[in-house]
PDB file of N, CA, C and O in Angstrom:
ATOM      1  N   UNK A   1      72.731 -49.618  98.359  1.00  0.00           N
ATOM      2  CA  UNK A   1      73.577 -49.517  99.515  1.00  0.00           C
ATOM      3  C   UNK A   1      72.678 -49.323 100.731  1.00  0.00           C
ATOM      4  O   UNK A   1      71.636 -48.677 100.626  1.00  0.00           O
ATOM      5  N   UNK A   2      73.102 -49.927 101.999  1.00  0.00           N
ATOM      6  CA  UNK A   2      72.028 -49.883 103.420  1.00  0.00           C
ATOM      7  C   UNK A   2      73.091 -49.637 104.155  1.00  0.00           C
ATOM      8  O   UNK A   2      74.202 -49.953 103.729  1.00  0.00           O
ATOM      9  N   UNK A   3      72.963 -49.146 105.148  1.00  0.00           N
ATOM     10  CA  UNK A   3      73.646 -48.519 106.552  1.00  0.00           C
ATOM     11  C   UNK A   3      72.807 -49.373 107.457  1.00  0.00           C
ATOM     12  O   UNK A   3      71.579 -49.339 107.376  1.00  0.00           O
ATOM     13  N   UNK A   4      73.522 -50.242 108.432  1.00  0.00           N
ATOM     14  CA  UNK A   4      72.717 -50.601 109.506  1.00  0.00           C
ATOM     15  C   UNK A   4      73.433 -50.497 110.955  1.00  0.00           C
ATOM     16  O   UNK A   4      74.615 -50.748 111.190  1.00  0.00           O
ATOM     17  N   UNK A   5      72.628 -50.150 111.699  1.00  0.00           N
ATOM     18  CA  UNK A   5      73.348 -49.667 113.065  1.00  0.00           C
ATOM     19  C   UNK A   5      71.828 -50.468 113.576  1.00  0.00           C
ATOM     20  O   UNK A   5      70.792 -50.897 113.068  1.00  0.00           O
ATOM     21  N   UNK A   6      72.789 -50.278 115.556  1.00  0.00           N
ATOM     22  CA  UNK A   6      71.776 -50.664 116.659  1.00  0.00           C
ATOM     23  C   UNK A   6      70.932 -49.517 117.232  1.00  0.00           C
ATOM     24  O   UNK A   6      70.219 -49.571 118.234  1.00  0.00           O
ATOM     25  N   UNK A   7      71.147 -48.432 116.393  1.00  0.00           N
ATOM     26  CA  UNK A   7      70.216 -47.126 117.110  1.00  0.00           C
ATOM     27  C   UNK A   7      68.854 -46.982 116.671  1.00  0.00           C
ATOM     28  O   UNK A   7      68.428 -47.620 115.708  1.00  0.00           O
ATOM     29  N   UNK A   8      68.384 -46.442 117.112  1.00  0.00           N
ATOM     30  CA  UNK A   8      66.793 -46.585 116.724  1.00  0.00           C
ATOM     31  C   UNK A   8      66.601 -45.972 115.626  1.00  0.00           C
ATOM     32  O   UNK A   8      67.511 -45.533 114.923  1.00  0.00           O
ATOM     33  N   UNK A   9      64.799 -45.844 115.255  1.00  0.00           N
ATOM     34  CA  UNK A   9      64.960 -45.236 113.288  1.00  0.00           C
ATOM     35  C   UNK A   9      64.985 -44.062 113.600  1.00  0.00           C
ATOM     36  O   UNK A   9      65.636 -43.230 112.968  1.00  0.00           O
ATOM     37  N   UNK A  10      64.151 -43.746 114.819  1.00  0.00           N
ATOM     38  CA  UNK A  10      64.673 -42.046 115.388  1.00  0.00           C
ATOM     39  C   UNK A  10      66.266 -41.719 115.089  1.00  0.00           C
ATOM     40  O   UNK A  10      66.642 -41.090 114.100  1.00  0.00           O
ATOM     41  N   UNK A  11      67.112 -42.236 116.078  1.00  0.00           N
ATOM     42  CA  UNK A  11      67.737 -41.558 115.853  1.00  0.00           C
ATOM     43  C   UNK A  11      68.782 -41.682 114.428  1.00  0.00           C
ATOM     44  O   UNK A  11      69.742 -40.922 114.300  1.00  0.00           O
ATOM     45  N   UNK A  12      68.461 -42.686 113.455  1.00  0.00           N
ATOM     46  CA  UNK A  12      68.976 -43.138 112.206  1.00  0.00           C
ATOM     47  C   UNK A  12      68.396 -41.883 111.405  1.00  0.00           C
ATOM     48  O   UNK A  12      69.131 -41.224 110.671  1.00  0.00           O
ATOM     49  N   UNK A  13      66.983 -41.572 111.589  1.00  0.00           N
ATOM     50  CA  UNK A  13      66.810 -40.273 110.828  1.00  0.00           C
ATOM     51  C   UNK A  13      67.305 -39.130 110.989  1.00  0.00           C
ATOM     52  O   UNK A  13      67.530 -38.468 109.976  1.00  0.00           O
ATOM     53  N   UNK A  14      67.549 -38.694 112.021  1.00  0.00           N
ATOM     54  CA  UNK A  14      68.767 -37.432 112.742  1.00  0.00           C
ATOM     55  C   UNK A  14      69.842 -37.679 111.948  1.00  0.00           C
ATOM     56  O   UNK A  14      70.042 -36.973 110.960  1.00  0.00           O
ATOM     57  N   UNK A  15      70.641 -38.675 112.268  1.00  0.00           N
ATOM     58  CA  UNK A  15      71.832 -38.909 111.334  1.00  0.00           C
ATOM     59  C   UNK A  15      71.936 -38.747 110.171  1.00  0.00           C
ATOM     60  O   UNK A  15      72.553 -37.783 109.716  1.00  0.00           O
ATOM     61  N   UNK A  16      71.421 -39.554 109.502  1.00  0.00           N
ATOM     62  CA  UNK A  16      70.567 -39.683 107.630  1.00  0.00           C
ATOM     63  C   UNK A  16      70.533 -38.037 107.370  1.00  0.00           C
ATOM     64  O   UNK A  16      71.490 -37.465 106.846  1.00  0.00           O
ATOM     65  N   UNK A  17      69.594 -37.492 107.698  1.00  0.00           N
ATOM     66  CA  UNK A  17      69.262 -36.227 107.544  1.00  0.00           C
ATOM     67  C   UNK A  17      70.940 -35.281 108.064  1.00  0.00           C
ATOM     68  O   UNK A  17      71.563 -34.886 107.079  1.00  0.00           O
ATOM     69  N   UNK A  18      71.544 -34.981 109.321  1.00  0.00           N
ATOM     70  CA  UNK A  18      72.526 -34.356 109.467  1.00  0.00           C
ATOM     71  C   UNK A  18      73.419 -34.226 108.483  1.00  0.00           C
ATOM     72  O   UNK A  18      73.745 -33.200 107.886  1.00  0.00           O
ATOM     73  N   UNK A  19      73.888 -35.589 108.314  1.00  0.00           N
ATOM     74  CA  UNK A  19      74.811 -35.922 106.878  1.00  0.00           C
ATOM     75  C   UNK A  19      74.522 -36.240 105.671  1.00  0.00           C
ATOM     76  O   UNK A  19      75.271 -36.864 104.919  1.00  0.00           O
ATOM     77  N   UNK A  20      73.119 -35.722 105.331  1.00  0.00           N
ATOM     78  CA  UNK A  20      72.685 -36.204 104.259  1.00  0.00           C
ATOM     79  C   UNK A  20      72.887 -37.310 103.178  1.00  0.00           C
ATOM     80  O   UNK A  20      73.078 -37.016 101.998  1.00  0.00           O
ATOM     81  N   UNK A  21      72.842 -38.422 103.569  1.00  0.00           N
ATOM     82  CA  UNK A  21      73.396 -39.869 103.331  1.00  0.00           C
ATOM     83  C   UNK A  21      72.477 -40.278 102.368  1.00  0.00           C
ATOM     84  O   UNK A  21      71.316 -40.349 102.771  1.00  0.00           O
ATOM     85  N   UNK A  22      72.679 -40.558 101.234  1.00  0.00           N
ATOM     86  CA  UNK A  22      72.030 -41.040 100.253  1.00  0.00           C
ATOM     87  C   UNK A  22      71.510 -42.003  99.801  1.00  0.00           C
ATOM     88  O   UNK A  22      71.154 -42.175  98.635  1.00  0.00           O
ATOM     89  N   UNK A  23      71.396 -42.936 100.965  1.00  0.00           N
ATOM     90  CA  UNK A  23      70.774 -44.519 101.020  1.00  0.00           C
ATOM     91  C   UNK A  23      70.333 -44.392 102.720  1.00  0.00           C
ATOM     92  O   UNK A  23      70.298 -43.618 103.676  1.00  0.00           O
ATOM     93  N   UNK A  24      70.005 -45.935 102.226  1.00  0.00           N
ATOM     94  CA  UNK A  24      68.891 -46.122 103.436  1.00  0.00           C
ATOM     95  C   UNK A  24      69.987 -47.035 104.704  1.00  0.00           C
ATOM     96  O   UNK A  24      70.965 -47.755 104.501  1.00  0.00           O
ATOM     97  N   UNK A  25      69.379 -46.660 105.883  1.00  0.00           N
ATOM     98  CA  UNK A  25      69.591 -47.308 107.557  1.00  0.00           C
ATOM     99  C   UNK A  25      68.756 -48.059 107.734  1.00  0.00           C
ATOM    100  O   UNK A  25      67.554 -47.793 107.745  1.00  0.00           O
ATOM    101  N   UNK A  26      69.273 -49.157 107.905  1.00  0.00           N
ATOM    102  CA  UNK A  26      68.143 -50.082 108.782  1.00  0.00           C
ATOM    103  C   UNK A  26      68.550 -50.373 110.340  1.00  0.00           C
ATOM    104  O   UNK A  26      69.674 -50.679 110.738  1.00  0.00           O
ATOM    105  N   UNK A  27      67.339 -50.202 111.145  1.00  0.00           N
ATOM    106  CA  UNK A  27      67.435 -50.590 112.594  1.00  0.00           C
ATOM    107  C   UNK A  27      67.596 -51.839 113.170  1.00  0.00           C
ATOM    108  O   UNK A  27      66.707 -52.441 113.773  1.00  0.00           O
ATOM    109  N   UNK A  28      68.299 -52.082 113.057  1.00  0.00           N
ATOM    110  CA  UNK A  28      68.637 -53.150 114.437  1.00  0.00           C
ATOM    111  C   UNK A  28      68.899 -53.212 115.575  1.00  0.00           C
ATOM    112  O   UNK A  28      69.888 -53.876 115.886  1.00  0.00           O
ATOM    113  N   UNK A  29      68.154 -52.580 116.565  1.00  0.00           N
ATOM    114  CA  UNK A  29      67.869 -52.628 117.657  1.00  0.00           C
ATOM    115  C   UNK A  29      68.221 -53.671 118.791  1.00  0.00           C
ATOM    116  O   UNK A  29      68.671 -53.525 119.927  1.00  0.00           O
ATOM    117  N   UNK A  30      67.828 -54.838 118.016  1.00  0.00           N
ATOM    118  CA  UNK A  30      68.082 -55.725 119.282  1.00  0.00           C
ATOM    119  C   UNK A  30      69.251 -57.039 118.640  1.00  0.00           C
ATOM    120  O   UNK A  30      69.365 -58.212 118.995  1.00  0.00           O
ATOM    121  N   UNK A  31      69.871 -56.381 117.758  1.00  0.00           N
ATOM    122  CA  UNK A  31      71.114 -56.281 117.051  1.00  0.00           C
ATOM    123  C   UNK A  31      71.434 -58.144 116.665  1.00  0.00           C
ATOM    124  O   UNK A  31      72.456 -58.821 116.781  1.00  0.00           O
ATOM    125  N   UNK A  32      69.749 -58.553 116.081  1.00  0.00           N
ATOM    126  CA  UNK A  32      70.216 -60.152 115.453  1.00  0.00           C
ATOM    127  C   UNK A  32      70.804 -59.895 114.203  1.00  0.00           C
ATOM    128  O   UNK A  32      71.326 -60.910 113.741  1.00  0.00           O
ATOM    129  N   UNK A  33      70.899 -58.963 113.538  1.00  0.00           N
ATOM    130  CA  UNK A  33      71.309 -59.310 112.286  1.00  0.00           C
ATOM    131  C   UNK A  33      72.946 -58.925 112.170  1.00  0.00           C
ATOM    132  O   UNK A  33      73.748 -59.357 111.342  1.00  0.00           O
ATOM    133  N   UNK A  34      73.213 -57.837 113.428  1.00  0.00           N
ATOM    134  CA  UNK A  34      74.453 -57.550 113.592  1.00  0.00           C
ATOM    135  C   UNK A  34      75.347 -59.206 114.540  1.00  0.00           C
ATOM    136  O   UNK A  34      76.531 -59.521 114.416  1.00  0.00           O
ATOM    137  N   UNK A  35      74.395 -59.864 115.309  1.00  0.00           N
ATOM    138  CA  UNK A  35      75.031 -61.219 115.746  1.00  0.00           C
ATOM    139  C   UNK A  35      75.113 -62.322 114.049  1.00  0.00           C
ATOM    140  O   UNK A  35      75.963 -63.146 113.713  1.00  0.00           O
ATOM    141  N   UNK A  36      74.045 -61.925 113.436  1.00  0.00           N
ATOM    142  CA  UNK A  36      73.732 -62.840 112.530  1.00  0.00           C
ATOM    143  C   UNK A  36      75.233 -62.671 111.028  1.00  0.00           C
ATOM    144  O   UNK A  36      75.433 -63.289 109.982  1.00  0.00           O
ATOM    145  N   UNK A  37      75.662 -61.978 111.450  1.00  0.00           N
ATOM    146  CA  UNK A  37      76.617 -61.218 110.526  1.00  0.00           C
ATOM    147  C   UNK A  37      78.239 -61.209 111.070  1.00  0.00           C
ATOM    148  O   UNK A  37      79.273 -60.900 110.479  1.00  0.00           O
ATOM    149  N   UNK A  38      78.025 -61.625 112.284  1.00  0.00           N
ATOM    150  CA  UNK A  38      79.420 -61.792 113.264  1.00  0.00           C
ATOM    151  C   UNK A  38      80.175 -60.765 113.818  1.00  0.00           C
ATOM    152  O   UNK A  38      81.299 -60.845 114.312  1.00  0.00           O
ATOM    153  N   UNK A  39      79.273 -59.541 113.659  1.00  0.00           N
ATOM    154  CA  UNK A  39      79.867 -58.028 114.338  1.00  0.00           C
ATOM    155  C   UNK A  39      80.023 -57.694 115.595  1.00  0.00           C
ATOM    156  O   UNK A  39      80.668 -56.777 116.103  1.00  0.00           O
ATOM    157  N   UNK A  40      79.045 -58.943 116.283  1.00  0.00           N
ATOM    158  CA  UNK A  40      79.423 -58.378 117.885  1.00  0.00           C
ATOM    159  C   UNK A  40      80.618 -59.230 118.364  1.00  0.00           C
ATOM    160  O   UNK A  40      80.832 -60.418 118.610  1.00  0.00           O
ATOM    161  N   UNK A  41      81.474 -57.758 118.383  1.00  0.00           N
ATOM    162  CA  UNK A  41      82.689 -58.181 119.015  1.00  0.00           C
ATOM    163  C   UNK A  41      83.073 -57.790 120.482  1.00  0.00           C
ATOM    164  O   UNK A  41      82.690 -56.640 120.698  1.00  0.00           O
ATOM    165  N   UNK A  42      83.688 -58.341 121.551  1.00  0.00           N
ATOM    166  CA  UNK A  42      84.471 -57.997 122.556  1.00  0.00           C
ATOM    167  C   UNK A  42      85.456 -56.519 122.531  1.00  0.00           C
ATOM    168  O   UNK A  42      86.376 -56.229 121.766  1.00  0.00           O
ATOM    169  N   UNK A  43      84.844 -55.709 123.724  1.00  0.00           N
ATOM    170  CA  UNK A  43      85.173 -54.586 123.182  1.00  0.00           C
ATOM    171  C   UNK A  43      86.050 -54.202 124.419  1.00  0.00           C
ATOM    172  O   UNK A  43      86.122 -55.206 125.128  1.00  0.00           O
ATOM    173  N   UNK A  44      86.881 -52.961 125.075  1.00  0.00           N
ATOM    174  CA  UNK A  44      86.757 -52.542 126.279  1.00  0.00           C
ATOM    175  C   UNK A  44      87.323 -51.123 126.028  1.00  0.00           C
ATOM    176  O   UNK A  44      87.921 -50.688 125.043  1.00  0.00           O
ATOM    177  N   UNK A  45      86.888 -50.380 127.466  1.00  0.00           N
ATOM    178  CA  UNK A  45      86.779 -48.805 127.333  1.00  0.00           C
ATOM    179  C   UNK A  45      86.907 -48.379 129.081  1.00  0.00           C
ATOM    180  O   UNK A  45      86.153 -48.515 130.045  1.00  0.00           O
ATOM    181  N   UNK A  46      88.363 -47.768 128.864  1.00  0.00           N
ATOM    182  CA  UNK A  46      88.486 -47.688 130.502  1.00  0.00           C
ATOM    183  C   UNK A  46      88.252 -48.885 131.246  1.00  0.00           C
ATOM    184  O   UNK A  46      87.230 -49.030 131.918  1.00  0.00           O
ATOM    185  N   UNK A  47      89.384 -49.978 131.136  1.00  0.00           N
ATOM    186  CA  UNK A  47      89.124 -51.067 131.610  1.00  0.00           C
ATOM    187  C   UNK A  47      88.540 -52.164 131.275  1.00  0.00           C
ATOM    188  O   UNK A  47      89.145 -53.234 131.203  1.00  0.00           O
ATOM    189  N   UNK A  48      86.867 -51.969 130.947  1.00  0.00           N
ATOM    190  CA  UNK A  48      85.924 -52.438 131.449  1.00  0.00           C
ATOM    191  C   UNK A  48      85.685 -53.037 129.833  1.00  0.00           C
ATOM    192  O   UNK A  48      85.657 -52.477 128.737  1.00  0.00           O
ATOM    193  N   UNK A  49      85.525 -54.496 130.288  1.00  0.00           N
ATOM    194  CA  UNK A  49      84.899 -55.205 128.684  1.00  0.00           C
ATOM    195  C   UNK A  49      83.315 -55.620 128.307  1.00  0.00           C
ATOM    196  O   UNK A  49      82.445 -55.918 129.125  1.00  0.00           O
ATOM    197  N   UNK A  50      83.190 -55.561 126.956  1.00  0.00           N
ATOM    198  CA  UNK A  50      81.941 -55.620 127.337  1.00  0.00           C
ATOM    199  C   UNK A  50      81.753 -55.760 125.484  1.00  0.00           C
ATOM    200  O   UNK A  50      82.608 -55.433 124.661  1.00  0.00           O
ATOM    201  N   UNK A  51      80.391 -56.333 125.196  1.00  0.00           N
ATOM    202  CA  UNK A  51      80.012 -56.853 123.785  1.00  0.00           C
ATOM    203  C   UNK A  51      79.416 -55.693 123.015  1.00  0.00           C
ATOM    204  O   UNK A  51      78.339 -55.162 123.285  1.00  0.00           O
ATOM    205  N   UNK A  52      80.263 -55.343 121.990  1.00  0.00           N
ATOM    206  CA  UNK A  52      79.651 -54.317 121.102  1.00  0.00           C
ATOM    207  C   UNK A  52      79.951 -54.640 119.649  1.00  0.00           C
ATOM    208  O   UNK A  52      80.328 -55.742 119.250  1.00  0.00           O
ATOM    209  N   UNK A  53      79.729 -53.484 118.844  1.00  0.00           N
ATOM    210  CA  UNK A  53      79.614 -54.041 117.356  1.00  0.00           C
ATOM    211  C   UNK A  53      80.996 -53.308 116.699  1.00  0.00           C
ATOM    212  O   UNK A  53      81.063 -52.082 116.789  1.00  0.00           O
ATOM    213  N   UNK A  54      81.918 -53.925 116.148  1.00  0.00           N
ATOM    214  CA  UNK A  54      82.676 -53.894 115.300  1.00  0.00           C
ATOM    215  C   UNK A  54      82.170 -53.010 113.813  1.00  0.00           C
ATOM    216  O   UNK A  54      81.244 -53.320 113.063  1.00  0.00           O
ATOM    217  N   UNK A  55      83.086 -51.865 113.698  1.00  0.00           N
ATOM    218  CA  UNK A  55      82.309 -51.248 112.395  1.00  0.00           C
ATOM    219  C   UNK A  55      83.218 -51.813 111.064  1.00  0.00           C
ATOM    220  O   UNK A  55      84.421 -51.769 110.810  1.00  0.00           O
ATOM    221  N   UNK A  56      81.868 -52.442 110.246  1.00  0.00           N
ATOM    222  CA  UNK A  56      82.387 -53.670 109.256  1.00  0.00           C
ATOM    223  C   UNK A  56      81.847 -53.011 108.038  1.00  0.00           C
ATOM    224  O   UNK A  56      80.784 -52.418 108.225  1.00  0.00           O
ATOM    225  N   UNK A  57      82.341 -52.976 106.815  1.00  0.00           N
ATOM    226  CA  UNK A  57      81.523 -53.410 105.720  1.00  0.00           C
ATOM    227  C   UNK A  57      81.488 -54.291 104.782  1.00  0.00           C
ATOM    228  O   UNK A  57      82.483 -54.869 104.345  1.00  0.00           O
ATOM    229  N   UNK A  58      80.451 -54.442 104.442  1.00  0.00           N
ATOM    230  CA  UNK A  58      80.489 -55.948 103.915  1.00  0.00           C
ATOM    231  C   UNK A  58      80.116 -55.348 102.050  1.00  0.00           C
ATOM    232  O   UNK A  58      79.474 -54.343 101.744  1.00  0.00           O
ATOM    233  N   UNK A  59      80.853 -56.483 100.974  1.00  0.00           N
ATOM    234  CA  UNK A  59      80.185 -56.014  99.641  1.00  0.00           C
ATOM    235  C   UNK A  59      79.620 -57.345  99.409  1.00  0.00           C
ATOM    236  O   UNK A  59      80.198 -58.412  99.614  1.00  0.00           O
ATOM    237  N   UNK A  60      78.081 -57.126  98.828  1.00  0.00           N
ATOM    238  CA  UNK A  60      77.260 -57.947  98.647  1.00  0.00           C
ATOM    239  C   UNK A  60      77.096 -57.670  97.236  1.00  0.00           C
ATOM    240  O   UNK A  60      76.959 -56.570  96.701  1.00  0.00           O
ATOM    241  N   UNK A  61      77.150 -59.494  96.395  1.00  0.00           N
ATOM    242  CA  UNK A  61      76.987 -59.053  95.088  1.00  0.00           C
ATOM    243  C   UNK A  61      75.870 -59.026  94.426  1.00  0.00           C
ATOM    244  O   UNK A  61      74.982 -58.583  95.154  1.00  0.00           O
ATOM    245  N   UNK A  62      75.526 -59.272  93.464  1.00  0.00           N
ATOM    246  CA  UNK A  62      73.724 -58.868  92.919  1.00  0.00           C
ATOM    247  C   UNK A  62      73.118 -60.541  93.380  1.00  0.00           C
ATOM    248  O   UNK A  62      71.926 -60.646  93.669  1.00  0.00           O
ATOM    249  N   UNK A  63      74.000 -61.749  93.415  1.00  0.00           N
ATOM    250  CA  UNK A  63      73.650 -62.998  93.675  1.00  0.00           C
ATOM    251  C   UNK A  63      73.930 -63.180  95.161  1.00  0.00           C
ATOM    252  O   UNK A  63      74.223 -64.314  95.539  1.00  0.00           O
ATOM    253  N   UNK A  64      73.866 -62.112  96.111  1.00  0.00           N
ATOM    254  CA  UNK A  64      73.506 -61.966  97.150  1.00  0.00           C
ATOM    255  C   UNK A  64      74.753 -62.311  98.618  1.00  0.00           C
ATOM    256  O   UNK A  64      74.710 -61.928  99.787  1.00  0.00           O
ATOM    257  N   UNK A  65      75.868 -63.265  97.809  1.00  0.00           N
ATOM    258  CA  UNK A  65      76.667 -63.617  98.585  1.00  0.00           C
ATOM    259  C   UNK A  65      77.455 -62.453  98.970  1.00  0.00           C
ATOM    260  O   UNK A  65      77.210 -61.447  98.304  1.00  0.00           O
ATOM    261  N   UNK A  66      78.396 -62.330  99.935  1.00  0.00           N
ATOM    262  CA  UNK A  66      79.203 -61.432 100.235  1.00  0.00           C
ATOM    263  C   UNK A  66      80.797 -61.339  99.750  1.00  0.00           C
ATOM    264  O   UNK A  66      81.607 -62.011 100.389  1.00  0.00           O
ATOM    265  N   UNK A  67      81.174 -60.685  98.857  1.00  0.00           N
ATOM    266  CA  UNK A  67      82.205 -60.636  97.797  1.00  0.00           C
ATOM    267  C   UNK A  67      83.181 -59.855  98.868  1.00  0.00           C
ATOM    268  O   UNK A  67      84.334 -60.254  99.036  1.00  0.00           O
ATOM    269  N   UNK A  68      82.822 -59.074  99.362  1.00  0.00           N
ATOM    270  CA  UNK A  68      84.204 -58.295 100.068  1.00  0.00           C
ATOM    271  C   UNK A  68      84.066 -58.025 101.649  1.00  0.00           C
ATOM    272  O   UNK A  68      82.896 -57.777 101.939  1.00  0.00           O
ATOM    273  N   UNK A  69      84.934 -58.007 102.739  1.00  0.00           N
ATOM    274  CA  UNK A  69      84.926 -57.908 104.205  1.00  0.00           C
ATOM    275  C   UNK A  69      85.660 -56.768 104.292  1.00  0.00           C
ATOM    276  O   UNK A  69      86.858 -56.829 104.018  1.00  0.00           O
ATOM    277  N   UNK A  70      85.115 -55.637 104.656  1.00  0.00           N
ATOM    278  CA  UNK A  70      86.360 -54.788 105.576  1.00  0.00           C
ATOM    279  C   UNK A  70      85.806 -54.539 106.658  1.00  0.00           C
ATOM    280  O   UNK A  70      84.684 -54.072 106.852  1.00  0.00           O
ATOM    281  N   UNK A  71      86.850 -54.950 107.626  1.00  0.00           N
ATOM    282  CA  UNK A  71      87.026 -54.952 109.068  1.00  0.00           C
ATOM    283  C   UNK A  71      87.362 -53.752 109.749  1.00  0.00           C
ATOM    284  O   UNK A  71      88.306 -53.073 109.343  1.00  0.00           O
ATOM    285  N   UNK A  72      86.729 -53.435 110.686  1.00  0.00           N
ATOM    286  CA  UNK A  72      87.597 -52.080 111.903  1.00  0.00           C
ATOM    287  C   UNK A  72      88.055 -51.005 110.782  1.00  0.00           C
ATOM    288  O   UNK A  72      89.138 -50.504 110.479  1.00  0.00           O
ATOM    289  N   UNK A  73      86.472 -50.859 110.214  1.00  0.00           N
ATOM    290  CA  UNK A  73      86.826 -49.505 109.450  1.00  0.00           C
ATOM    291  C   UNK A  73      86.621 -48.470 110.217  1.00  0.00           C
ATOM    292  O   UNK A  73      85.727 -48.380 111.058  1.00  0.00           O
ATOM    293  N   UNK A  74      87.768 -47.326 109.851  1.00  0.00           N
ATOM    294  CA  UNK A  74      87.541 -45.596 110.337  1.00  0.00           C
ATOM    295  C   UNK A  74      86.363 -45.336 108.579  1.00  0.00           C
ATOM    296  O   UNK A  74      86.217 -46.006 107.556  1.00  0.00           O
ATOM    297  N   UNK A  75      85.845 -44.149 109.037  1.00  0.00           N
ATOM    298  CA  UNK A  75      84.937 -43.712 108.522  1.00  0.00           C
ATOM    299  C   UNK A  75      85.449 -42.647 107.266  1.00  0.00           C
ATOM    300  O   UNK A  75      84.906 -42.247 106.237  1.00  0.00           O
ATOM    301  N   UNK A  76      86.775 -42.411 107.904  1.00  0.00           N
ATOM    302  CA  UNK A  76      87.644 -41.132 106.817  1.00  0.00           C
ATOM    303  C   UNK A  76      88.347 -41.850 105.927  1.00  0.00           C
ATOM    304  O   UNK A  76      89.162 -42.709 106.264  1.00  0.00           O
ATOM    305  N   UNK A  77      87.937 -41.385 104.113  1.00  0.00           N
ATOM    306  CA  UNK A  77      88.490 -42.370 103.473  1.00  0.00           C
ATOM    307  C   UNK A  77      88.100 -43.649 103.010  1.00  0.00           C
ATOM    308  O   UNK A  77      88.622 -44.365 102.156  1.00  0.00           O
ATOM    309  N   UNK A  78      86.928 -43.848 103.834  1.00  0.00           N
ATOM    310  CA  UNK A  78      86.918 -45.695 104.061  1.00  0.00           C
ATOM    311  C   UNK A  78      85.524 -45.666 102.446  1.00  0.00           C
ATOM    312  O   UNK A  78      85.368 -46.646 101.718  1.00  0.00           O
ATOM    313  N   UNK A  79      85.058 -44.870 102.344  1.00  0.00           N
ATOM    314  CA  UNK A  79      84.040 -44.801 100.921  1.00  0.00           C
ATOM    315  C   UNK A  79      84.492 -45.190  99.893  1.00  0.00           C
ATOM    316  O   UNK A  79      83.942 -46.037  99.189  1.00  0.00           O
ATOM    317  N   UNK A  80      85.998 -44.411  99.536  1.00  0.00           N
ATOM    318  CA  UNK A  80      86.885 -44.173  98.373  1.00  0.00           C
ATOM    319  C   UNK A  80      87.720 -45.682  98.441  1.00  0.00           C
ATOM    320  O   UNK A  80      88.208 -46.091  97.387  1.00  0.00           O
ATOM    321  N   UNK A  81      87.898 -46.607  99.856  1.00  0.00           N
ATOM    322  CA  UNK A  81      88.775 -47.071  99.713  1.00  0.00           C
ATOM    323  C   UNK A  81      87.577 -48.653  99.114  1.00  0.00           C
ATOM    324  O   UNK A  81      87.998 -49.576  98.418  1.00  0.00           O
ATOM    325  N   UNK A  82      86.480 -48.562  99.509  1.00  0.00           N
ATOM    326  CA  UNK A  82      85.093 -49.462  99.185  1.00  0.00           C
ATOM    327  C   UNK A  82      85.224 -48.960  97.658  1.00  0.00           C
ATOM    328  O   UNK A  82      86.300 -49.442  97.304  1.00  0.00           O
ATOM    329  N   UNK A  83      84.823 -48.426  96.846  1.00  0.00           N
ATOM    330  CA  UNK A  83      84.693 -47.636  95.378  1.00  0.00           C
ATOM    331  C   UNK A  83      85.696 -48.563  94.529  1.00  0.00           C
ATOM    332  O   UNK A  83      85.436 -49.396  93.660  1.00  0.00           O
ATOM    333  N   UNK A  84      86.943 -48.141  95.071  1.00  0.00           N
ATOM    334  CA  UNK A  84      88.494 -48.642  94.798  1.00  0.00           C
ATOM    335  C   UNK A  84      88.599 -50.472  94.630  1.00  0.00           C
ATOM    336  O   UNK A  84      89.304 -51.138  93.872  1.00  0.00           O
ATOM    337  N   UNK A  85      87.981 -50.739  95.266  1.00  0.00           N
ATOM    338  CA  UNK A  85      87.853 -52.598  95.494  1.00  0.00           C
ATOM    339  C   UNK A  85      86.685 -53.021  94.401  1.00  0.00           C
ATOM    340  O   UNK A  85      86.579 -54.153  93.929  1.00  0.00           O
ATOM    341  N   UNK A  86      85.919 -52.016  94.120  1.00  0.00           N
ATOM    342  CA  UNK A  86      84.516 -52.120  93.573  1.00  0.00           C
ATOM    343  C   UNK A  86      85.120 -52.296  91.660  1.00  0.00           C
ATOM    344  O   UNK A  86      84.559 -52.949  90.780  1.00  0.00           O
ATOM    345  N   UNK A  87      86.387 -51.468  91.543  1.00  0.00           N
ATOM    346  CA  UNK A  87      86.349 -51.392  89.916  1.00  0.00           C
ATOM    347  C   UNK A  87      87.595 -52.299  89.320  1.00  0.00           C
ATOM    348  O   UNK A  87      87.766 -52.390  88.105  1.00  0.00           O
TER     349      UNK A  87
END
């Protein structure tokens, strides 16, 4: 399992470590793999629109393709509801 965000490994290790997360973050910084993956979505906040990343997860199978999409996941729940699709 990988976690990937646009924050740096700094602050991916703060996180990692806070919540003690049991797999690895990868940085994407200048967020090709999050374009490469179709996450940057059209966003807006107080008005104002603007390109950010959609929180997605994807299930990848051992032959590498991507078996499952969940979209505009909340974070509460959303483990158990990945697990659940998994068996």
């Amino acid at each position: 399992m990988l976690g990937v965000s646009a924050d740096s490994v700094a602050k991916q290790k703060k996180f990692k470590e806070k919540y003690d997360l049991p797999y690895s973050l990868l940085a994407d910084e200048d967020k090709k793999m999050c374009a490469a993956y179709g996450v940057m979505k059209e966003k807006s906040m107080y008005g104002k629109k603007f390109l950010g990343i959609a929180r997605t997860t994807f299930v990848i199978g051992p032959d590498g393709k991507i078996e499952k999409i969940f979209e505009n996941v909340k974070p509460d729940g959303h483990a158990e509801e990945v697990l659940a699709s998994l068996k």
